[in-house]
Backbone as CSV, one residue per row, in Angstrom:
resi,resn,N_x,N_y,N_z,CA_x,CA_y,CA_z,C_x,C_y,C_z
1,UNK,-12.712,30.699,2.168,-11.860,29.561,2.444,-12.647,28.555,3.293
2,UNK,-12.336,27.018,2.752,-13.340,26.114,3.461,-12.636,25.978,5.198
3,UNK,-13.247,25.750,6.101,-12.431,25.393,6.690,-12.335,23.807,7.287
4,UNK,-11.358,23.027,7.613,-11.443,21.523,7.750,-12.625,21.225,8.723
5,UNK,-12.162,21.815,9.699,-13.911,21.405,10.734,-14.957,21.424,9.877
6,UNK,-15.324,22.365,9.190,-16.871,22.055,8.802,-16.816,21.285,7.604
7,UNK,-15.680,20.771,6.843,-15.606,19.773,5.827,-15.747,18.378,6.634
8,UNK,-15.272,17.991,7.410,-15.212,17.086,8.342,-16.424,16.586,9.095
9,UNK,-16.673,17.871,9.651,-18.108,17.862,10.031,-19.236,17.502,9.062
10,UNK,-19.380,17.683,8.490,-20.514,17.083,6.678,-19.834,15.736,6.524
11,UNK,-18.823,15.538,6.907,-18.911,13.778,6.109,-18.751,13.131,7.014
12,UNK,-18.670,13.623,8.794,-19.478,12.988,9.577,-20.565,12.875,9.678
13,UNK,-21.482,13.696,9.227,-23.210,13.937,9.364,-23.470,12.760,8.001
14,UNK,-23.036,12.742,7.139,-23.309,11.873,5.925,-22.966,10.381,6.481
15,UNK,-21.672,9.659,6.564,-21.240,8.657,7.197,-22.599,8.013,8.337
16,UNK,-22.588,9.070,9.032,-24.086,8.892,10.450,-25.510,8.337,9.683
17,UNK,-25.334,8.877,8.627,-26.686,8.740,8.167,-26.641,7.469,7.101
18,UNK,-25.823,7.550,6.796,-25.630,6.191,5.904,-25.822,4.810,6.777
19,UNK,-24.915,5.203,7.880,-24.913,3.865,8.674,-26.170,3.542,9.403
20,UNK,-27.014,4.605,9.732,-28.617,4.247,9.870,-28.970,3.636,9.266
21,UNK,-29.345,4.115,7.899,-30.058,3.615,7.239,-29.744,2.188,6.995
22,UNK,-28.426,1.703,6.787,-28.090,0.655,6.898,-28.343,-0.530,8.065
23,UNK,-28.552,0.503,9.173,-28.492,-0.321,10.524,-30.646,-0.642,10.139
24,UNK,-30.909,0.398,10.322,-32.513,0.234,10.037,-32.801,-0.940,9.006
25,UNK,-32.053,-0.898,7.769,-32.871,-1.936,6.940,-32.212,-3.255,7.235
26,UNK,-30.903,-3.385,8.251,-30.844,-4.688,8.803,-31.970,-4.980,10.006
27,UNK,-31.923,-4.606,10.473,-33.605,-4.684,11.786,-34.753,-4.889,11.143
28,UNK,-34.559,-4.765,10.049,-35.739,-4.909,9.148,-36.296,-6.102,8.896
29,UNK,-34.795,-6.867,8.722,-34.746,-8.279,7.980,-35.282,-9.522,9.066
30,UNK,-35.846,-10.578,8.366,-36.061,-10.863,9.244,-35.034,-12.428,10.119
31,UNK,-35.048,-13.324,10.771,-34.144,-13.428,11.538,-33.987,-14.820,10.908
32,UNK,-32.863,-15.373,10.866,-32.786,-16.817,10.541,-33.422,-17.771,11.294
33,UNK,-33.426,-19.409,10.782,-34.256,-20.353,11.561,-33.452,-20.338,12.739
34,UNK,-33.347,-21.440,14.083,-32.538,-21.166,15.029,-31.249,-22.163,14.675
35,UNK,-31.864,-23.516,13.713,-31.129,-23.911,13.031,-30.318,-23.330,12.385
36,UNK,-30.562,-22.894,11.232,-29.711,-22.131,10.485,-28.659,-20.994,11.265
37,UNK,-29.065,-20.596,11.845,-28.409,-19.477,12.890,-27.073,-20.149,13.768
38,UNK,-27.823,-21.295,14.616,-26.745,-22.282,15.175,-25.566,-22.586,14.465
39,UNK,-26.051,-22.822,13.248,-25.044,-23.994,12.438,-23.893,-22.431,11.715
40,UNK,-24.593,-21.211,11.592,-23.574,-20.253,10.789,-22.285,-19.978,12.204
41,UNK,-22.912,-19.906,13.620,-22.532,-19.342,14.595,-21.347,-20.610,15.047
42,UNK,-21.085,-21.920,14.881,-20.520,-22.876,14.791,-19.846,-23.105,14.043
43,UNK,-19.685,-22.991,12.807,-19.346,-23.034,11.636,-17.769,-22.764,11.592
44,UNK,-17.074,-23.584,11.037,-15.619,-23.926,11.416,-14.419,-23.075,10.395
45,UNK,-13.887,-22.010,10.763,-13.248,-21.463,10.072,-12.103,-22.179,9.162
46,UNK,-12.139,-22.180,8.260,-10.772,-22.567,7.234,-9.420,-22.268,7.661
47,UNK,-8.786,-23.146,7.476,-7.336,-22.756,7.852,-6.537,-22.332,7.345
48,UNK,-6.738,-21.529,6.101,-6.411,-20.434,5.098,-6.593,-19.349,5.958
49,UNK,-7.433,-19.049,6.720,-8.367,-17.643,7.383,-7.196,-17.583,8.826
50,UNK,-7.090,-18.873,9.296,-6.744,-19.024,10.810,-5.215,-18.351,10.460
51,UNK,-4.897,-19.242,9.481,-2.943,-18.799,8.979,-2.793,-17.141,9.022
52,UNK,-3.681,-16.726,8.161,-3.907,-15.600,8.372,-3.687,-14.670,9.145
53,UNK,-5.112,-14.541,10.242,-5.667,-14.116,11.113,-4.566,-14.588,12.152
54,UNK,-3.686,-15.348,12.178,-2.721,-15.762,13.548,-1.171,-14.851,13.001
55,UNK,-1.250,-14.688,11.371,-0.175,-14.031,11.119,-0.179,-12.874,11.597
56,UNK,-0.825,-12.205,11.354,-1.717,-10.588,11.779,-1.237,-10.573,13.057
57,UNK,-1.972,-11.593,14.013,-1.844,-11.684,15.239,-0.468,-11.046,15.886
58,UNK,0.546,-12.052,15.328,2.051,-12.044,15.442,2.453,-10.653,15.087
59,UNK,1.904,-9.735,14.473,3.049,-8.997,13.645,3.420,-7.704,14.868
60,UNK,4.162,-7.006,14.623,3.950,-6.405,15.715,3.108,-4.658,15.350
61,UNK,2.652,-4.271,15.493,1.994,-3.106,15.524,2.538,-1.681,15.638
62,UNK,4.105,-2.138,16.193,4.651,-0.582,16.179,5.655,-0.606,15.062
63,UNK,5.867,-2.053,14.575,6.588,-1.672,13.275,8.129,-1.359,13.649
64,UNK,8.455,-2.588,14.683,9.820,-2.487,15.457,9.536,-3.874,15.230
65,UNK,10.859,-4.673,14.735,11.445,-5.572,14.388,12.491,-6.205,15.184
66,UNK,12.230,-5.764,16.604,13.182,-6.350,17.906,14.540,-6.208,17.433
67,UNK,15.163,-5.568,16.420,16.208,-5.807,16.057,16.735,-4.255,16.663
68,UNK,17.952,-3.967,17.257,18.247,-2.040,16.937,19.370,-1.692,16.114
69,UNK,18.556,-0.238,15.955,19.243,0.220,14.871,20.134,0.878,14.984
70,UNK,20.640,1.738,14.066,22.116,2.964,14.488,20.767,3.910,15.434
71,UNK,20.125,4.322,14.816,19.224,5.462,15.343,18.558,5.305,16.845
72,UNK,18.463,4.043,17.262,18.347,3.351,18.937,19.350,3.890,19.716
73,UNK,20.808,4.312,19.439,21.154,4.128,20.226,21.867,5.871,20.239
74,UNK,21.328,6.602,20.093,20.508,8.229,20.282,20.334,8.518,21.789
């Protein structure tokens, strides 16, 4: 019988190693002009992204709707 720890354990050791290698062949690369770099780091988000990203913001995270229910009042 497998057991979950050591299944878990292997696709943490895999995951680890993937993301090296990934991290290594970005260090690899080499670096933009300072221009080019400036202008990506400045670069003005769309307000498609902001609507978004501010909706998200708002939502609430526990998935309570300020409203109560029959079960609130338990």
């Amino acid at each position: 019988m497998t057991n979950i720890y050591d299944v878990l354990s292997k696709i943490h050791v895999k995951a680890t190693a993937s993301l090296e290698k990934t991290v290594a062949e970005d260090l690899k690369k080499e670096d933009p002009p300072a221009v080019e770099g400036k202008a990506f780091l400045e670069a003005k988000i769309p307000m498609t992204i902001k609507a978004k990203l501010k909706q998200d913001k708002n939502e609430d995270t526990k998935r309570n709707d300020r409203t109560r229910s029959s079960g609130d009042n338990k």
